[in-house]
PyMOL Python script that loads the backbone (N, CA, C, O; Angstrom):
from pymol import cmd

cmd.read_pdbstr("""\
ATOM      1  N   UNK A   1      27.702  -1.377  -9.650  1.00  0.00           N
ATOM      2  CA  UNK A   1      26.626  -1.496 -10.601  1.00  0.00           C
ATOM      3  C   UNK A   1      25.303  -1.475  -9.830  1.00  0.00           C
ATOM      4  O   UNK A   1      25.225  -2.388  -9.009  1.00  0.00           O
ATOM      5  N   UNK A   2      24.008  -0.477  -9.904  1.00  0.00           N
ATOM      6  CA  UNK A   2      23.371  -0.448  -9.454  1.00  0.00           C
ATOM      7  C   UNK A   2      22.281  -1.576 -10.131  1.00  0.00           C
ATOM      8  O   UNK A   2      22.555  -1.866 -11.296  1.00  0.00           O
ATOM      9  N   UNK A   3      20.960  -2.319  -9.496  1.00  0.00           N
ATOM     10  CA  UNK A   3      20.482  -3.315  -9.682  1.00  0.00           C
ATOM     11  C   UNK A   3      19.005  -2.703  -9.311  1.00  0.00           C
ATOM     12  O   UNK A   3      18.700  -2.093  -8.286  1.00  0.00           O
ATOM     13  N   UNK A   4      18.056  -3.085 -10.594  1.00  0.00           N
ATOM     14  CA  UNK A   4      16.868  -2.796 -10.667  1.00  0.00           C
ATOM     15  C   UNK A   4      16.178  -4.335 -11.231  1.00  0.00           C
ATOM     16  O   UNK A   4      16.706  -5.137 -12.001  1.00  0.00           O
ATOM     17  N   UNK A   5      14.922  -4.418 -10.605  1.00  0.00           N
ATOM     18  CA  UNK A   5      13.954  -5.822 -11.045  1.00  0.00           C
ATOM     19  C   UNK A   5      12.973  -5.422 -11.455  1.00  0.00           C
ATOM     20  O   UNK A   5      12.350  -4.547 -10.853  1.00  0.00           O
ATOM     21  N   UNK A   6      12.560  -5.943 -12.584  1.00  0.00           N
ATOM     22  CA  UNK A   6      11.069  -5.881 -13.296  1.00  0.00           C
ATOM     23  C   UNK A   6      10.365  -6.589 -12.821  1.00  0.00           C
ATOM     24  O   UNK A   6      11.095  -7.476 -12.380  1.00  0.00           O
ATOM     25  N   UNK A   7       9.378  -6.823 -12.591  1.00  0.00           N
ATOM     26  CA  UNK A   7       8.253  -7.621 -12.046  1.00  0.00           C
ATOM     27  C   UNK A   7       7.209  -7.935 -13.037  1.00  0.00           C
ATOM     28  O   UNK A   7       6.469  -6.952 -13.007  1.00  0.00           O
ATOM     29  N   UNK A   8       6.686  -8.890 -14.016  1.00  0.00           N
ATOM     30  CA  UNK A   8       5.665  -9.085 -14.658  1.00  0.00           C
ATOM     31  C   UNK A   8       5.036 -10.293 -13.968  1.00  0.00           C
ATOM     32  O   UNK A   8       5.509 -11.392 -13.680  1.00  0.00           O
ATOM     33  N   UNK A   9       3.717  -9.711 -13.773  1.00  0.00           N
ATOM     34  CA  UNK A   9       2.813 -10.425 -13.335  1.00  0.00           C
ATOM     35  C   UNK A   9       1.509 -10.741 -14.120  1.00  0.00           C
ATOM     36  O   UNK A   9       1.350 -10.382 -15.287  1.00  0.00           O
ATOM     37  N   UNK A  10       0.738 -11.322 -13.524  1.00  0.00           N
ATOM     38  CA  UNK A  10      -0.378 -11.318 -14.530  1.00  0.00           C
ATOM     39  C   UNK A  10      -1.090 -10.378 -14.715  1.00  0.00           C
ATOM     40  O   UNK A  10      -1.356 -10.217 -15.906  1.00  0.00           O
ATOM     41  N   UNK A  11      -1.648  -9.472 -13.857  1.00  0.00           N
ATOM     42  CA  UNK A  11      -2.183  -8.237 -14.169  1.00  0.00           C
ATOM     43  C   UNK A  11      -1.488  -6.982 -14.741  1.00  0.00           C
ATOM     44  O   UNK A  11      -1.964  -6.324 -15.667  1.00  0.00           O
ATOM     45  N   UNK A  12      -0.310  -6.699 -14.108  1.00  0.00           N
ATOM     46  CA  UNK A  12       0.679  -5.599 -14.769  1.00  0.00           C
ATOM     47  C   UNK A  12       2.196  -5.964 -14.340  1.00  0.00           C
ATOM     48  O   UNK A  12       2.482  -7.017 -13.769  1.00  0.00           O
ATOM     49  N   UNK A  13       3.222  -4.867 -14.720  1.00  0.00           N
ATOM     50  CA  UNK A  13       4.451  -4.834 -14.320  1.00  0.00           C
ATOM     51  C   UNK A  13       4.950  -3.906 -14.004  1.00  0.00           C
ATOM     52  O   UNK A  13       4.575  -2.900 -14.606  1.00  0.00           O
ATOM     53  N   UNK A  14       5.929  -3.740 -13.031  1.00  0.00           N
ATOM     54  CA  UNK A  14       6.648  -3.050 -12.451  1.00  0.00           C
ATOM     55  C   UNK A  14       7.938  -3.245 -11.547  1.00  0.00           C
ATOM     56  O   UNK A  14       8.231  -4.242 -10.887  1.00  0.00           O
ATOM     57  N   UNK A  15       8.846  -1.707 -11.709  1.00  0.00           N
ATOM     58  CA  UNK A  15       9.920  -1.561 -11.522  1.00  0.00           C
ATOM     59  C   UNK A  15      10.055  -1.789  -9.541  1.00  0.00           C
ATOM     60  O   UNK A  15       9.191  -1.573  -8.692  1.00  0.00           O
ATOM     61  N   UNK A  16      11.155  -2.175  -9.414  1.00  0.00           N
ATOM     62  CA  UNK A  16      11.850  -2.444  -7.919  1.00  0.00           C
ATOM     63  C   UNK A  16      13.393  -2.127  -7.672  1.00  0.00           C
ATOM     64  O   UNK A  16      14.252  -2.529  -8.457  1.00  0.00           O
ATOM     65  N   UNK A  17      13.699  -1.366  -6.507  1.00  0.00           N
ATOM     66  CA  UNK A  17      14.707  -1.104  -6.269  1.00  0.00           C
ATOM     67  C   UNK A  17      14.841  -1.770  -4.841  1.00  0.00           C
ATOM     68  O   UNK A  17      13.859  -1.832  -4.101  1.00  0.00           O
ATOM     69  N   UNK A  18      15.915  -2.202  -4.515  1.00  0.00           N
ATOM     70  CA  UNK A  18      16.432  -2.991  -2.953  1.00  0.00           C
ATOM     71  C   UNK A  18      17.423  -2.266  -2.366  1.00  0.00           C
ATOM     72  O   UNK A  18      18.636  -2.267  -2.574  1.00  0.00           O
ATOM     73  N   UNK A  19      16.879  -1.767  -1.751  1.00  0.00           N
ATOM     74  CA  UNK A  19      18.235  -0.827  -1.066  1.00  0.00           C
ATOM     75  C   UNK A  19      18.971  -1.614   0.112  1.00  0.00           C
ATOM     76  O   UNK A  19      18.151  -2.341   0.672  1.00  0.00           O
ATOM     77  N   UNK A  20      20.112  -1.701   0.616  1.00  0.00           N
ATOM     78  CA  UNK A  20      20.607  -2.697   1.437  1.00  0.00           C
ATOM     79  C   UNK A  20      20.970  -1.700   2.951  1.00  0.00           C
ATOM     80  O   UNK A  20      21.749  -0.783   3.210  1.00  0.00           O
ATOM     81  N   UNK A  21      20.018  -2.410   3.644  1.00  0.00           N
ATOM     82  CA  UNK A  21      20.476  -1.201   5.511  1.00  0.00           C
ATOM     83  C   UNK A  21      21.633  -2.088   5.913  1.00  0.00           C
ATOM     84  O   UNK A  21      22.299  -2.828   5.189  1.00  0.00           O
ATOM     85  N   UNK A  22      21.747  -1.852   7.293  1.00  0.00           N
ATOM     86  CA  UNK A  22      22.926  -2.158   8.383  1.00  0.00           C
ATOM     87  C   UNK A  22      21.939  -3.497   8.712  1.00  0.00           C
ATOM     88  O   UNK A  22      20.712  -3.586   8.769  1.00  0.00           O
ATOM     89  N   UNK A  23      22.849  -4.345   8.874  1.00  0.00           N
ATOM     90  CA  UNK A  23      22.464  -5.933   9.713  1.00  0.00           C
ATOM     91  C   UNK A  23      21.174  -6.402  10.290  1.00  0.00           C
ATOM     92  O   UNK A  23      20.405  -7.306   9.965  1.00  0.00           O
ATOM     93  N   UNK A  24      21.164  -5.276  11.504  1.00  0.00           N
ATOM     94  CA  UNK A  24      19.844  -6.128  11.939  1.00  0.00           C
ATOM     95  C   UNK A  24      18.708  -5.086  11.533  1.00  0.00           C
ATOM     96  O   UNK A  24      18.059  -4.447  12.362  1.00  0.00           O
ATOM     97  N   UNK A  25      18.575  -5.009  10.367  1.00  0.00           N
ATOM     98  CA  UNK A  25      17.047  -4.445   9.969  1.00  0.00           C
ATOM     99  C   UNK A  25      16.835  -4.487   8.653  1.00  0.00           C
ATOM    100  O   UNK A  25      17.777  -4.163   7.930  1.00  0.00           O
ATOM    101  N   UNK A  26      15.645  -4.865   8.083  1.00  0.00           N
ATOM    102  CA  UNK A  26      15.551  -5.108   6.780  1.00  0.00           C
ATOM    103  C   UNK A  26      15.931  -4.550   5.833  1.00  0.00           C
ATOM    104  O   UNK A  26      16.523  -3.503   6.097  1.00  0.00           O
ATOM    105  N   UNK A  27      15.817  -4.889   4.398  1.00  0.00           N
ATOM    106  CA  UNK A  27      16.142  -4.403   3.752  1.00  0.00           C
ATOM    107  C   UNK A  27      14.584  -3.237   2.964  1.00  0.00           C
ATOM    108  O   UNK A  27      13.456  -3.562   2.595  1.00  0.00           O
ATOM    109  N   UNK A  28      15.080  -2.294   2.988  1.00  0.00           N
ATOM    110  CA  UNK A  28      14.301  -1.435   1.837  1.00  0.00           C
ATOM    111  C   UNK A  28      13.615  -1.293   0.465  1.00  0.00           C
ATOM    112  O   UNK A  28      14.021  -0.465  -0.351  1.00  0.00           O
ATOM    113  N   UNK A  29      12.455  -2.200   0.191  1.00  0.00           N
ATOM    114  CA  UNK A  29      12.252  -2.215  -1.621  1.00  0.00           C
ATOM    115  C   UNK A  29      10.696  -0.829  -1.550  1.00  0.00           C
ATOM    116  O   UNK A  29       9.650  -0.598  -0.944  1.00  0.00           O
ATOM    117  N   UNK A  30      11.823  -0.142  -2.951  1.00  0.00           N
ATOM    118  CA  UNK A  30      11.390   0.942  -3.352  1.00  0.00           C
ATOM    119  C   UNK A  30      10.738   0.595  -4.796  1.00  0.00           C
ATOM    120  O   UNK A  30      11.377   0.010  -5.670  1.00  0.00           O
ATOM    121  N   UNK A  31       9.244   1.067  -4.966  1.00  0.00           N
ATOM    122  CA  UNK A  31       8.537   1.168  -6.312  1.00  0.00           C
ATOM    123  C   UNK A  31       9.235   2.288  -6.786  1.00  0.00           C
ATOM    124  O   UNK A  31       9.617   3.297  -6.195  1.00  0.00           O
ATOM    125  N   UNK A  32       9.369   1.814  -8.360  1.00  0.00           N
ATOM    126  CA  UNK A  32      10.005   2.966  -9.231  1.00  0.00           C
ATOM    127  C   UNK A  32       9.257   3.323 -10.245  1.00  0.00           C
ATOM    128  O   UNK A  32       8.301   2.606 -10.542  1.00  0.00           O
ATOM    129  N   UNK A  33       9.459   4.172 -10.778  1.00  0.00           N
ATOM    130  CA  UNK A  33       8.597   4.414 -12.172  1.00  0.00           C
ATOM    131  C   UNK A  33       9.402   4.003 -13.483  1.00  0.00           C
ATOM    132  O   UNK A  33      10.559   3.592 -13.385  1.00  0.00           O
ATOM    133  N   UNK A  34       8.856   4.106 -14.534  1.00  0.00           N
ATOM    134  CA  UNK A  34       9.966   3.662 -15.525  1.00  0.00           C
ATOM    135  C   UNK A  34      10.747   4.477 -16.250  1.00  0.00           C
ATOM    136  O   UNK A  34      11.747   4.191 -16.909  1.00  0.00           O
ATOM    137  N   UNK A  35      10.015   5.919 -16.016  1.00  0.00           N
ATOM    138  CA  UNK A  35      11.064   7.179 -16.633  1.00  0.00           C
ATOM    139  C   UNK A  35      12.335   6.724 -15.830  1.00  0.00           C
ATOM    140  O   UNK A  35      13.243   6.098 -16.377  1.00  0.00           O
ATOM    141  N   UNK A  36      12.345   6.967 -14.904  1.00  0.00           N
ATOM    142  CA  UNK A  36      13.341   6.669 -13.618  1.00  0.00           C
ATOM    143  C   UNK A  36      14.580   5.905 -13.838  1.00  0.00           C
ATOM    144  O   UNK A  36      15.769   6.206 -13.732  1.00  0.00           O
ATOM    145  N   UNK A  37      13.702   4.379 -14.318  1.00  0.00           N
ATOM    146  CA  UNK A  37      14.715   3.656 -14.377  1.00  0.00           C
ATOM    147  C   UNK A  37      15.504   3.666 -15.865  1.00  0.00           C
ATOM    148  O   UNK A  37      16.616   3.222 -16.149  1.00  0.00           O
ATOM    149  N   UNK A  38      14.383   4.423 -16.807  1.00  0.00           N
ATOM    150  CA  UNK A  38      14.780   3.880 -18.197  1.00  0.00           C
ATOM    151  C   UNK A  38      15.911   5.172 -18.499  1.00  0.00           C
ATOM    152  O   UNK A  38      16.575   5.142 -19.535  1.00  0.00           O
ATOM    153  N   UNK A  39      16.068   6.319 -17.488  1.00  0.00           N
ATOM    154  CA  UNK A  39      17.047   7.413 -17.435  1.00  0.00           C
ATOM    155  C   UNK A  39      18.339   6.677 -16.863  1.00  0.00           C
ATOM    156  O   UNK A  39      19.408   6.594 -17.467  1.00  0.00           O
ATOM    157  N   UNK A  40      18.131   6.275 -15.891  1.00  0.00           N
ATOM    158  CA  UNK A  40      19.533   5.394 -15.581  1.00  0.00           C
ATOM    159  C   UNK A  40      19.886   4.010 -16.091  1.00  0.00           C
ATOM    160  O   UNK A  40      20.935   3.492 -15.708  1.00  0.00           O
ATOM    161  N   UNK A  41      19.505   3.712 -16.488  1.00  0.00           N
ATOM    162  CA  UNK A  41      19.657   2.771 -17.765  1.00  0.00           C
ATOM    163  C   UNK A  41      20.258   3.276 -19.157  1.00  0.00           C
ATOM    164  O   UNK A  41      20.981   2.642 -19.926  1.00  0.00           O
ATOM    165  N   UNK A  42      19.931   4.159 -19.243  1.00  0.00           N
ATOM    166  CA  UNK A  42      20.972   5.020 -20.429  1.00  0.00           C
ATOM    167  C   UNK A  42      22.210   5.383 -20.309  1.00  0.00           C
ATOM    168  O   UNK A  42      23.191   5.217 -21.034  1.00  0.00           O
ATOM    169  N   UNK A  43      21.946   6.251 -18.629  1.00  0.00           N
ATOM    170  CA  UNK A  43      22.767   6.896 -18.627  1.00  0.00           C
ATOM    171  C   UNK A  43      24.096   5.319 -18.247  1.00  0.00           C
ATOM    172  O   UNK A  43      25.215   5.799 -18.426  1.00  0.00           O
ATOM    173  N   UNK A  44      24.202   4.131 -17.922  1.00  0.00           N
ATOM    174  CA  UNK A  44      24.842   3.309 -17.729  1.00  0.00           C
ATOM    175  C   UNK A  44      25.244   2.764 -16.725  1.00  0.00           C
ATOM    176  O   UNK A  44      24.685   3.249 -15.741  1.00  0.00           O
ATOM    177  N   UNK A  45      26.082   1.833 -16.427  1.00  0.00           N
ATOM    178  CA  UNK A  45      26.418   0.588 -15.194  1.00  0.00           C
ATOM    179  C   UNK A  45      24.909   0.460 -14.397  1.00  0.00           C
ATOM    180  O   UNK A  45      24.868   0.731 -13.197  1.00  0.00           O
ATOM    181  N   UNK A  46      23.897   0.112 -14.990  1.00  0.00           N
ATOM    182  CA  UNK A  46      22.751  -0.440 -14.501  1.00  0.00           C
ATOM    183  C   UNK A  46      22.502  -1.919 -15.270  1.00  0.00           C
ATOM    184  O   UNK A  46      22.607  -2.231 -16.456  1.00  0.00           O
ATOM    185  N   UNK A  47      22.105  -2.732 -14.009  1.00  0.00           N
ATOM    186  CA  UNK A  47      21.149  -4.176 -14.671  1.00  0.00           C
ATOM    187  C   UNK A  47      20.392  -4.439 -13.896  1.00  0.00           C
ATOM    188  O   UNK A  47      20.514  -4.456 -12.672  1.00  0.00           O
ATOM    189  N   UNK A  48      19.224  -4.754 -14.756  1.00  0.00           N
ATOM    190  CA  UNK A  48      17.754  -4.819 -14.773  1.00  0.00           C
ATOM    191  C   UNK A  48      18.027  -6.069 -15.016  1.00  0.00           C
ATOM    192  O   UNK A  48      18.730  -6.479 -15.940  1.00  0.00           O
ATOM    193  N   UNK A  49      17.165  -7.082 -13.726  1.00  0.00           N
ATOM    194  CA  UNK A  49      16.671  -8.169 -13.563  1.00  0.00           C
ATOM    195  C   UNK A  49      15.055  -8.556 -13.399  1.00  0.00           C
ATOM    196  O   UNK A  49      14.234  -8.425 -12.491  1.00  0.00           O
ATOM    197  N   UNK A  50      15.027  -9.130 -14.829  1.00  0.00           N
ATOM    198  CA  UNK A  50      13.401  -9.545 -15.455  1.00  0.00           C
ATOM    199  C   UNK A  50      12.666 -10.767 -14.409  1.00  0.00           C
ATOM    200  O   UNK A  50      13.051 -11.928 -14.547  1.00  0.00           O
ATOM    201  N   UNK A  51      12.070 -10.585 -13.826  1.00  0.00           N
ATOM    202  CA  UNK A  51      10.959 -11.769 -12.944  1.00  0.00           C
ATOM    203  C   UNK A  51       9.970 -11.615 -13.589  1.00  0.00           C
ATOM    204  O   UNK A  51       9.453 -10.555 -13.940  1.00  0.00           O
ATOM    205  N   UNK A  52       9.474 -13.216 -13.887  1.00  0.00           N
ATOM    206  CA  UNK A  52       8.365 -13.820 -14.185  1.00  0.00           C
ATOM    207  C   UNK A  52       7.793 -14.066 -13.578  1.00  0.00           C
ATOM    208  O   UNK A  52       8.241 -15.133 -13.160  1.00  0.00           O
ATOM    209  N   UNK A  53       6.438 -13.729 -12.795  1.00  0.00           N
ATOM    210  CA  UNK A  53       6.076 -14.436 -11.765  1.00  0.00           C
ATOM    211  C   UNK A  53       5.496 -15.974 -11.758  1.00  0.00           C
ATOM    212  O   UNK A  53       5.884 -16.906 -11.054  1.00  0.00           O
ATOM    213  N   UNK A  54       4.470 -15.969 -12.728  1.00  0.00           N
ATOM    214  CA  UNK A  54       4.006 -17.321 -13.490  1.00  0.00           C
ATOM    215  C   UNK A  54       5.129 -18.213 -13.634  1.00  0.00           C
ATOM    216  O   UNK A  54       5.349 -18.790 -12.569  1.00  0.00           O
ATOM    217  N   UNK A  55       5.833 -18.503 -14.457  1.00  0.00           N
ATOM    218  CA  UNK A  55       6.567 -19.426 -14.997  1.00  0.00           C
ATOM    219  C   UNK A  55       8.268 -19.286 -13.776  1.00  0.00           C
ATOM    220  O   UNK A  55       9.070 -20.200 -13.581  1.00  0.00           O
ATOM    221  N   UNK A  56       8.301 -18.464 -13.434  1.00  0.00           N
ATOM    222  CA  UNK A  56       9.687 -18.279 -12.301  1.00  0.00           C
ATOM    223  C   UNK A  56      11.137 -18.360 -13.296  1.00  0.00           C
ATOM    224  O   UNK A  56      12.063 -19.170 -13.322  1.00  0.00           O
ATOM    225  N   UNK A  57      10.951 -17.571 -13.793  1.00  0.00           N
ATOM    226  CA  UNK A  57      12.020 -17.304 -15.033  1.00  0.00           C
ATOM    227  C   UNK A  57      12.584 -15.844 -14.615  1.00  0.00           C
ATOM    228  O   UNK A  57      11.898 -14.953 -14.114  1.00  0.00           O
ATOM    229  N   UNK A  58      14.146 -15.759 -14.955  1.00  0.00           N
ATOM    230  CA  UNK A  58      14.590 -14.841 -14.387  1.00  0.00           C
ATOM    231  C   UNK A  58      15.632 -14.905 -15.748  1.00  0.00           C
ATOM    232  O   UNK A  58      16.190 -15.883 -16.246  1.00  0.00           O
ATOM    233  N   UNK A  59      15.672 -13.096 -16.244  1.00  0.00           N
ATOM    234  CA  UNK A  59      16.295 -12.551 -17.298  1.00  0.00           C
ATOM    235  C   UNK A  59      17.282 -11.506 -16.503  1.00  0.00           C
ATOM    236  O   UNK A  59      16.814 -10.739 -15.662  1.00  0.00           O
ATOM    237  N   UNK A  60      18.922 -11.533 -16.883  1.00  0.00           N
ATOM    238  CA  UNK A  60      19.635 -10.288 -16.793  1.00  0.00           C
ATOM    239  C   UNK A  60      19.788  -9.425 -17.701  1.00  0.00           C
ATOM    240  O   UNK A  60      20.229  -9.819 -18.781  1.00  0.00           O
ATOM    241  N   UNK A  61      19.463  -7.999 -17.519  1.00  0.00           N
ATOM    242  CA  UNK A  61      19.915  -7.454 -18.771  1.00  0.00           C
ATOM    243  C   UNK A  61      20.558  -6.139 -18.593  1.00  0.00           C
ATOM    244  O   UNK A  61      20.002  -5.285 -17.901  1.00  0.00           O
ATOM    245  N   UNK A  62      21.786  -5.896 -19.215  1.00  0.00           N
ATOM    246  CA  UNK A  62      22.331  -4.449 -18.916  1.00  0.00           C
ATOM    247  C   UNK A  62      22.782  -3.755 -20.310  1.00  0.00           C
ATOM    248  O   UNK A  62      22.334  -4.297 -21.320  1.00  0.00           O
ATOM    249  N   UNK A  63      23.393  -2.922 -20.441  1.00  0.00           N
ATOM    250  CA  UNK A  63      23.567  -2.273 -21.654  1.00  0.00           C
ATOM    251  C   UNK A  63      24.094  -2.722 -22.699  1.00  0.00           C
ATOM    252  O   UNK A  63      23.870  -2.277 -23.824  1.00  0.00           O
ATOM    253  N   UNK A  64      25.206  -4.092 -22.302  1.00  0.00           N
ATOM    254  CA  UNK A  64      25.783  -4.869 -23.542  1.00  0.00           C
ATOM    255  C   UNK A  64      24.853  -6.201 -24.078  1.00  0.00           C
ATOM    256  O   UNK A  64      25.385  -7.163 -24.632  1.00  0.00           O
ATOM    257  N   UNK A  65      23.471  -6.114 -23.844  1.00  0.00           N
ATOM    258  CA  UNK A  65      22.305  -6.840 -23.803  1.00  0.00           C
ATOM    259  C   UNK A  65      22.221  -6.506 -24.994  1.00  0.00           C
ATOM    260  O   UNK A  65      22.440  -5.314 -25.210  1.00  0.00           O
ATOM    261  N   UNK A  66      21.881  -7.404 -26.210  1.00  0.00           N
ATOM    262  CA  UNK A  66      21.277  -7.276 -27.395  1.00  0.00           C
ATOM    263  C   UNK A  66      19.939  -6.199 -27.560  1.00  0.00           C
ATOM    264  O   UNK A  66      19.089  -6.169 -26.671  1.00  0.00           O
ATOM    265  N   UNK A  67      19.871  -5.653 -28.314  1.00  0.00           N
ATOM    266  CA  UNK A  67      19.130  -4.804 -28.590  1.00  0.00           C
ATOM    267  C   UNK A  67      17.603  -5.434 -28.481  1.00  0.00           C
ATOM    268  O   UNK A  67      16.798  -5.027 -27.643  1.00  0.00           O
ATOM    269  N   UNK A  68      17.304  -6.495 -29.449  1.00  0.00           N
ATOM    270  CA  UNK A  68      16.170  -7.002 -29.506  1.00  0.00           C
ATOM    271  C   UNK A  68      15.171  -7.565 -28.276  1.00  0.00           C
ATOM    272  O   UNK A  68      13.967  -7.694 -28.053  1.00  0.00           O
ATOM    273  N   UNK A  69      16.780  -7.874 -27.469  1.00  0.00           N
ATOM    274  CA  UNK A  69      15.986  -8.603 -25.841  1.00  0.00           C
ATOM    275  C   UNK A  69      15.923  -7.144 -24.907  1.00  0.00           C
ATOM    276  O   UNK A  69      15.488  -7.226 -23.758  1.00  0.00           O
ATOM    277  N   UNK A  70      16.303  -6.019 -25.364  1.00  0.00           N
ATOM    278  CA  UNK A  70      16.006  -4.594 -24.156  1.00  0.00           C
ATOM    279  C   UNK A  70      14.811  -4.094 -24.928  1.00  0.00           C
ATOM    280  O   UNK A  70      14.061  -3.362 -24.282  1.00  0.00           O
ATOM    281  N   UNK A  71      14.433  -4.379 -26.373  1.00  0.00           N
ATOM    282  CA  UNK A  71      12.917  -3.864 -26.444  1.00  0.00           C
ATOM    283  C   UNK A  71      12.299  -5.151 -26.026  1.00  0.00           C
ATOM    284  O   UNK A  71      11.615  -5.036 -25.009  1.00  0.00           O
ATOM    285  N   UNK A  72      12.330  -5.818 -26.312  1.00  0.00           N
ATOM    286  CA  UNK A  72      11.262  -6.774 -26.170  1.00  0.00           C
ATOM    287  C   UNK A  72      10.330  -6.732 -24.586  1.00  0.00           C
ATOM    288  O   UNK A  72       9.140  -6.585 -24.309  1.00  0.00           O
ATOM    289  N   UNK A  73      11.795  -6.982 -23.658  1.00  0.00           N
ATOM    290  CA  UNK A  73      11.382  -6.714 -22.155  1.00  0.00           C
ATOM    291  C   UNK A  73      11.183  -5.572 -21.741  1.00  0.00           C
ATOM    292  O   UNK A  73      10.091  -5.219 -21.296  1.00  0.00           O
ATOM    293  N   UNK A  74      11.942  -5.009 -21.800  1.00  0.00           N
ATOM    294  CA  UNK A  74      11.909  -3.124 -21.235  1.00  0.00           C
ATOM    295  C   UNK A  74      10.824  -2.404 -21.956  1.00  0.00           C
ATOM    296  O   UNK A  74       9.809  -1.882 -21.496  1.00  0.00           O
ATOM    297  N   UNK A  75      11.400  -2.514 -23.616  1.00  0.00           N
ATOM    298  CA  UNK A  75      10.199  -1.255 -24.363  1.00  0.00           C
ATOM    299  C   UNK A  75      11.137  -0.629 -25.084  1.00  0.00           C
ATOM    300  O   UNK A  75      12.290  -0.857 -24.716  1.00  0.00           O
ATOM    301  N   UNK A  76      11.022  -0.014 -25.864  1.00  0.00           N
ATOM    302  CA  UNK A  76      11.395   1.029 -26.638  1.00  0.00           C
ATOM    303  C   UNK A  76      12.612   2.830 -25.928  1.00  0.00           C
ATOM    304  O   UNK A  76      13.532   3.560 -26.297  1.00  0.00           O
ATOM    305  N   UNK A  77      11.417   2.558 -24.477  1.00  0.00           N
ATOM    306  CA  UNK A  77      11.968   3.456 -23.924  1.00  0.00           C
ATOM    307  C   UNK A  77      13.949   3.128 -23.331  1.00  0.00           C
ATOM    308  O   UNK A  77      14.774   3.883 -22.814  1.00  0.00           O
ATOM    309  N   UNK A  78      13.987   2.224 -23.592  1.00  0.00           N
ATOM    310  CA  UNK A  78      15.271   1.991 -22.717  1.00  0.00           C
ATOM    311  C   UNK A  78      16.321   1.735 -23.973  1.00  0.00           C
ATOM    312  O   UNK A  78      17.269   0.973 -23.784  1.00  0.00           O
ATOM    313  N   UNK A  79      16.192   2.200 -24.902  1.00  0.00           N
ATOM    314  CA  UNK A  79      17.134   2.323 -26.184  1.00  0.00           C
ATOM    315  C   UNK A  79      18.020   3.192 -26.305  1.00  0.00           C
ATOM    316  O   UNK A  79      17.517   4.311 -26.198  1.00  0.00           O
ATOM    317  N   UNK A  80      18.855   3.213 -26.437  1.00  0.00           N
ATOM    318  CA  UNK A  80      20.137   4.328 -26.698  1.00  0.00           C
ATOM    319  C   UNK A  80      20.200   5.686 -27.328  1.00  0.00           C
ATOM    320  O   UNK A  80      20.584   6.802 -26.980  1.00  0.00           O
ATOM    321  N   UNK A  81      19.622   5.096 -28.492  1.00  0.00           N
ATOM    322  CA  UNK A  81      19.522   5.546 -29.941  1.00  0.00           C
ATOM    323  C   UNK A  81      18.531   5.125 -30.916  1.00  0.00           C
ATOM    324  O   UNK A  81      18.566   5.570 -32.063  1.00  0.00           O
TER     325      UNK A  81
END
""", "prot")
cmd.dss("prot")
cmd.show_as("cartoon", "prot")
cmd.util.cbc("prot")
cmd.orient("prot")
């Protein structure tokens, strides 16, 4: 299952990808766009993990996620149908 994080902050939000290297060297975080993510999010086995930065609240959400909580957080764009 691939793993994407939202980031809402106080000024804006945005998408993050963590790519995982070999041992001794960091790990890789990639800015995404949201076409991007909201295409593999359709297409399936993706979850999107919601960060709050303010309040430190953390949402999972993947395709068997209620409808109401993938617009609310995501948008419109990440709907099925």
């Amino acid at each position: 299952m691939t793993t994407y994080h939202k980031i809402f902050s106080l000024k804006d939000s945005y998408f993050l990808k963590e790519y995982e290297t070999i041992k001794h060297h960091k790990n890789k975080i990639r800015y995404l766009r949201e076409e991007t993510v909201a295409s593999a999010f359709k297409a399936g086995d993706v979850q999107i993990i919601v960060h709050f930065e303010e309040s430190g609240r953390v949402i999972e959400i993947d395709d068997f996620s209620d409808r109401e909580v993938i617009k609310k957080y995501l948008g419109p764009k990440f709907l099925t149908f």
